[in-house]
C-alpha positions as CSV (number, residue, x, y, z in Angstrom):
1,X,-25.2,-12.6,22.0
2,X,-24.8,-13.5,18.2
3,X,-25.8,-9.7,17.4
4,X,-23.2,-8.6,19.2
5,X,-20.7,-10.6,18.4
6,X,-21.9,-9.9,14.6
7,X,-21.7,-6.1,15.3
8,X,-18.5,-6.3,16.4
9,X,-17.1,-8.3,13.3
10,X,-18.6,-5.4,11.2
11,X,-17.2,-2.9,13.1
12,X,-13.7,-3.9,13.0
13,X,-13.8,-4.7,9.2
14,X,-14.9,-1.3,9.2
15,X,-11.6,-0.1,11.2
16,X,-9.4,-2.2,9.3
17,X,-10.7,-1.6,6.2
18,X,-10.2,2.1,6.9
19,X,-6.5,1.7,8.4
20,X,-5.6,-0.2,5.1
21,X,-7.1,2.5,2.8
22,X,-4.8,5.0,4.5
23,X,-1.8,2.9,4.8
24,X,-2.3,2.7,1.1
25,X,-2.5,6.5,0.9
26,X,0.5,7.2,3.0
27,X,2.8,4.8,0.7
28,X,1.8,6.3,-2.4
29,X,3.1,9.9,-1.1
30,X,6.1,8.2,0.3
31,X,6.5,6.6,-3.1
32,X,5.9,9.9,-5.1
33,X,8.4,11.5,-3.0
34,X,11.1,8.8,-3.3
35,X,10.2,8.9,-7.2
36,X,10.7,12.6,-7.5
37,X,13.6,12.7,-5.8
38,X,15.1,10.5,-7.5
39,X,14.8,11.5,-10.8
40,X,15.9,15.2,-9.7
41,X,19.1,12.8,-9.0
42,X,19.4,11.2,-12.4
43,X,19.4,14.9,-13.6
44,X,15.8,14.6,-15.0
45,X,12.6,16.3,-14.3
46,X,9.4,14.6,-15.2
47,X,6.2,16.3,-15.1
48,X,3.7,15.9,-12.1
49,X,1.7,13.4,-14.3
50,X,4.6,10.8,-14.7
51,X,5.6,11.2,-11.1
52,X,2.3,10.2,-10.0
53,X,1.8,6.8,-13.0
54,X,5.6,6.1,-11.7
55,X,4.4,5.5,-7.6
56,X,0.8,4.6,-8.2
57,X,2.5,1.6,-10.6
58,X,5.3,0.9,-7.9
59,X,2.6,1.7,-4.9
60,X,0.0,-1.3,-7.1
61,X,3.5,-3.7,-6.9
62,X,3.8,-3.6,-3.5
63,X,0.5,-4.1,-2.2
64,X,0.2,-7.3,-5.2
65,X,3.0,-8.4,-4.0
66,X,2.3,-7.9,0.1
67,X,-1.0,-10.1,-0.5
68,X,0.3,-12.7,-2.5
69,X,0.3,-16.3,-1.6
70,X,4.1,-16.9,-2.7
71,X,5.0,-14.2,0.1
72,X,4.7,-16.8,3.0
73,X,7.1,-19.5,1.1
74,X,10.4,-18.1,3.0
75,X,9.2,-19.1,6.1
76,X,10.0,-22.1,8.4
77,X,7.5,-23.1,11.0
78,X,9.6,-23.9,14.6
């Protein structure tokens, strides 16, 4: 039973490890778009190449700052 019970520990690393990489994926085109879009608003219009540094630097921010420790301090326990 302790095969089984490991096989099914690798498997759903497997799946969450996959979900994770593709929520990652999906924020950093939700970021490029919110990046380009905003800069056609300022009135400026970067190259593709600063679009994407701008929302893979936000997109690393997030995700640092999603898996830090400090997140959890807000909360009160009941």
């Amino acid at each position: 039973m302790s095969v089984l019970n490991s096989f099914g520990g690798l498997v759903s690393s497997i799946i969450a490890s996959v979900l994770m990489l593709v929520f990652g994926i999906l924020s950093f085109f939700i970021t490029v778009f919110i990046v380009d879009v905003g800069a056609g608003l300022a009135g400026h219009s970067p190259s593709a190449d600063f679009v994407a540094l701008a929302a893979a630097i936000l997109a690393a921010g997030v995700i640092v700052a999603g898996a830090s420790p400090m997140a959890g301090l807000g909360e009160e326990d009941a």
